[in-house]
C-alpha positions as CSV (number, residue, x, y, z in Angstrom):
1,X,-56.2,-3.2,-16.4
2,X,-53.9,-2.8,-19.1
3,X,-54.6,1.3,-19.1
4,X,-53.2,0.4,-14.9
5,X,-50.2,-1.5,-16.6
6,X,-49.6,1.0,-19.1
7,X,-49.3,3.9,-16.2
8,X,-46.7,1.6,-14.4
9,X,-44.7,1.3,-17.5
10,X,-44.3,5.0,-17.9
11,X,-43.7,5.7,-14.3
12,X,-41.1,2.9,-14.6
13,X,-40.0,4.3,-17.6
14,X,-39.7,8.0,-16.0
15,X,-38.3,6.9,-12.9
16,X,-35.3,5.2,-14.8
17,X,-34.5,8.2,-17.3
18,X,-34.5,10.6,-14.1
19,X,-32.1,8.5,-11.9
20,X,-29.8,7.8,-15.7
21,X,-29.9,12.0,-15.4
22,X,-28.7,11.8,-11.9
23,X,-26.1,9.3,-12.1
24,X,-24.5,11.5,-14.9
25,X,-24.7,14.8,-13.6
26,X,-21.1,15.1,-12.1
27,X,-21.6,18.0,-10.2
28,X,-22.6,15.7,-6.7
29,X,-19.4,13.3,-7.4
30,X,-17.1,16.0,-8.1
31,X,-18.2,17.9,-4.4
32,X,-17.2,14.2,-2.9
33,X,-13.9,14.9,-4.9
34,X,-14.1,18.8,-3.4
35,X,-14.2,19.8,-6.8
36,X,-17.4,20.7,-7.0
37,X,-17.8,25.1,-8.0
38,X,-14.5,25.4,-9.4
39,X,-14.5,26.5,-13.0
40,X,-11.4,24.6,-13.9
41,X,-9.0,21.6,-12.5
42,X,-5.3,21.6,-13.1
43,X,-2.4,20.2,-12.2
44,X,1.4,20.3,-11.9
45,X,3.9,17.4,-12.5
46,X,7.2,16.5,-12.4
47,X,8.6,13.2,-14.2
48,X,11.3,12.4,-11.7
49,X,12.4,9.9,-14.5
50,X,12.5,11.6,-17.2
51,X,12.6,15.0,-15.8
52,X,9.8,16.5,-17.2
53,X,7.5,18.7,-16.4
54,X,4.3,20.2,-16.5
55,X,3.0,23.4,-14.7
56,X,-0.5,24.1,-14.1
57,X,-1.5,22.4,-16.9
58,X,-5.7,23.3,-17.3
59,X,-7.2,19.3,-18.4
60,X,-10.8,20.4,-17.5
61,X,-13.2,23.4,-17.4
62,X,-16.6,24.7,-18.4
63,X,-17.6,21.0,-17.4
64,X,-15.2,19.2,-19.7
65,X,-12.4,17.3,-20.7
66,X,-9.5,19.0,-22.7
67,X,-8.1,16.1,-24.8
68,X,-5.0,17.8,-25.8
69,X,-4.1,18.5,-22.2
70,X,-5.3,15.0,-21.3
71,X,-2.9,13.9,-24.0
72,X,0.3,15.9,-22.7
73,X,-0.3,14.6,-18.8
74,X,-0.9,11.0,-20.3
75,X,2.7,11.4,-22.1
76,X,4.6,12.7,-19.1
77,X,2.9,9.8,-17.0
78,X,4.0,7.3,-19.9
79,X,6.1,4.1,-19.1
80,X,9.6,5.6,-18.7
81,X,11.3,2.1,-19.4
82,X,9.4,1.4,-22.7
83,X,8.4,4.9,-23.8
84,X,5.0,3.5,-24.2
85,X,1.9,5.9,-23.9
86,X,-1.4,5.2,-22.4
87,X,-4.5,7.4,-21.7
88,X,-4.8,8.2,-17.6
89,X,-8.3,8.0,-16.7
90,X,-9.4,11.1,-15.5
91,X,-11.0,10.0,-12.2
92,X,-7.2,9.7,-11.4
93,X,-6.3,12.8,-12.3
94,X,-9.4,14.1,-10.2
95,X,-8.4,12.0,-7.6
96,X,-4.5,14.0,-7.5
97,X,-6.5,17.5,-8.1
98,X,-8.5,16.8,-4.9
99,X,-5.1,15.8,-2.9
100,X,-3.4,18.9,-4.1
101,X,-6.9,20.8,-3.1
102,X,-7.0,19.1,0.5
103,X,-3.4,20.0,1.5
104,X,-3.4,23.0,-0.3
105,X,-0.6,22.0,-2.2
106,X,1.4,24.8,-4.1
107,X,4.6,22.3,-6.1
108,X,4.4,19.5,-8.2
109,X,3.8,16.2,-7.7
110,X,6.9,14.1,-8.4
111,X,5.4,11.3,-10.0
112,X,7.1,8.0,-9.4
113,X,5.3,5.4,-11.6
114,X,2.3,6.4,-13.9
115,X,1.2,4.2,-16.7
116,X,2.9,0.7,-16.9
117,X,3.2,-1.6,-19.9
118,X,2.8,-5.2,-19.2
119,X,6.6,-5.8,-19.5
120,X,7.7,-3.2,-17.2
121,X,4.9,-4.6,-14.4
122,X,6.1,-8.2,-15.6
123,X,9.7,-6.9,-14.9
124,X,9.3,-5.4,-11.6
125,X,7.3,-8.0,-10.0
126,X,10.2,-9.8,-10.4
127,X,11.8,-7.8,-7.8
128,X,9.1,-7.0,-5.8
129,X,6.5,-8.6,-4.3
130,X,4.4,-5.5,-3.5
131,X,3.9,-5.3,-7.4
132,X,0.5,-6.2,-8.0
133,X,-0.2,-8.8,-11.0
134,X,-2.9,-6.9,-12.4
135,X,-1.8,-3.9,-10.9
136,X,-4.4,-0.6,-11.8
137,X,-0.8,1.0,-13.8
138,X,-0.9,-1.1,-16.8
139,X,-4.7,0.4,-17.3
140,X,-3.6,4.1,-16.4
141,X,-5.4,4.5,-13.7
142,X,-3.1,4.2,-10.7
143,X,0.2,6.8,-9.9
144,X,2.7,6.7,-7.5
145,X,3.6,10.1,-6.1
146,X,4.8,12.6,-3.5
147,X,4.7,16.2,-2.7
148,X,8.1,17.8,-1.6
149,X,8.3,19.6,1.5
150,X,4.8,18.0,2.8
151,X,4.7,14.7,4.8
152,X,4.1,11.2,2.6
153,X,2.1,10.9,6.3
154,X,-0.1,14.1,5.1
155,X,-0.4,12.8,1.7
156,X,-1.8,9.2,2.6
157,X,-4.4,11.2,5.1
158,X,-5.7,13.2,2.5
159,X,-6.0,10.3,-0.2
160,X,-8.0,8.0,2.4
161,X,-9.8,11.2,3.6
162,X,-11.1,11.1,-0.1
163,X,-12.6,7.7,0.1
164,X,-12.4,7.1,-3.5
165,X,-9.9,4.4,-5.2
166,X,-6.8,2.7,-3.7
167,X,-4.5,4.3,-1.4
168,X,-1.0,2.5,-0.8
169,X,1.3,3.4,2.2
170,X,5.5,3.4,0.8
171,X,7.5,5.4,3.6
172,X,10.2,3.2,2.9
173,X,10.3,3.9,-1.3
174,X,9.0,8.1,-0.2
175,X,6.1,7.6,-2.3
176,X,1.8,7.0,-1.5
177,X,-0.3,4.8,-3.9
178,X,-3.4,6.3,-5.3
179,X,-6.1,5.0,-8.0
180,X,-9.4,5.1,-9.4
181,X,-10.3,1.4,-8.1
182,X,-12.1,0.2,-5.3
183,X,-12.0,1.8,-1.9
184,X,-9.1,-0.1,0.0
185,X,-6.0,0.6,1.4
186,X,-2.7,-0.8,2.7
């Protein structure tokens, strides 16, 4: 019996390490993202705060992360108001390089809102209602944006198309919603 139990054990013990293997491979997630075969993933913004810009900057290839590219999107996404930086999860910045993928985009994205501090959130939601409390900004991982010359319409398709994160719907303030939370919309 115990030789019976011990069997179990390992199987269990199998089982788990192969679906830990799966569940970190990215390469199945990032086809969901229609990322998946491309050796590298850029993108191209425009601070329309601030002004500045970054072309075809290169944040991940050869199955990676590049921290100091990371580093330069997470400053031009920084708080405008406070000058305060914060890291942009990179599911995010998958997120916009699938969007730019879908539409086929060839410009920047002007990027409206990227990281928030806490005062700046606290700040607008004083003057807006649609600013969420605990809005997905203050952690980096939500960006307001649009694409000149394409359709915010075209824009919002492709994000829900996606079916990753939050997608929010601004034709009135020219910008869509996107972030690396739960599937929803409005």
């Amino acid at each position: 019996m115990s030789q019976q139990h011990e069997l179990n054990r390992r199987q269990l013990l199998k089982t788990g390490l192969l679906v830990s293997l799966a569940c970190l491979n990215p390469l199945p997630a990032w086809a969901r993202y229609g990322l998946h075969g491309f050796q590298e993933r850029s993108l191209s913004l425009l601070n329309t705060h601030t002004g500045e810009r970054l072309n075809e900057v290169v944040y991940w290839e050869q199955g990676g992360y590049i921290p100091d590219a990371l580093s330069h999107i997470s400053y031009v996404l920084r708080d405008h108001r406070t000058d305060e930086v914060h890291s942009i999860d990179p599911v995010t910045l998958d997120l916009m390089a699938s969007i730019s993928r879908k539409i086929d985009a060839k410009q920047s994205f002007e990027i409206i809102s990227g990281y928030r501090s806490p005062q700046t959130n606290k700040l607008l939601r004083s003057k807006s209602r649609s600013v969420a409390k605990n809005s997905y900004h203050m952690q980096g991982k939500a960006v307001d944006l649009r694409l000149p010359g394409v359709p915010l319409k075209v824009v919002r398709k492709a994000a829900l198309d996606l079916r990753i994160g939050g997608v929010g719907y601004y034709p009135k303030s020219d910008f869509v919603h996107v972030d690396s939370g739960r599937v929803r919309y409005w």
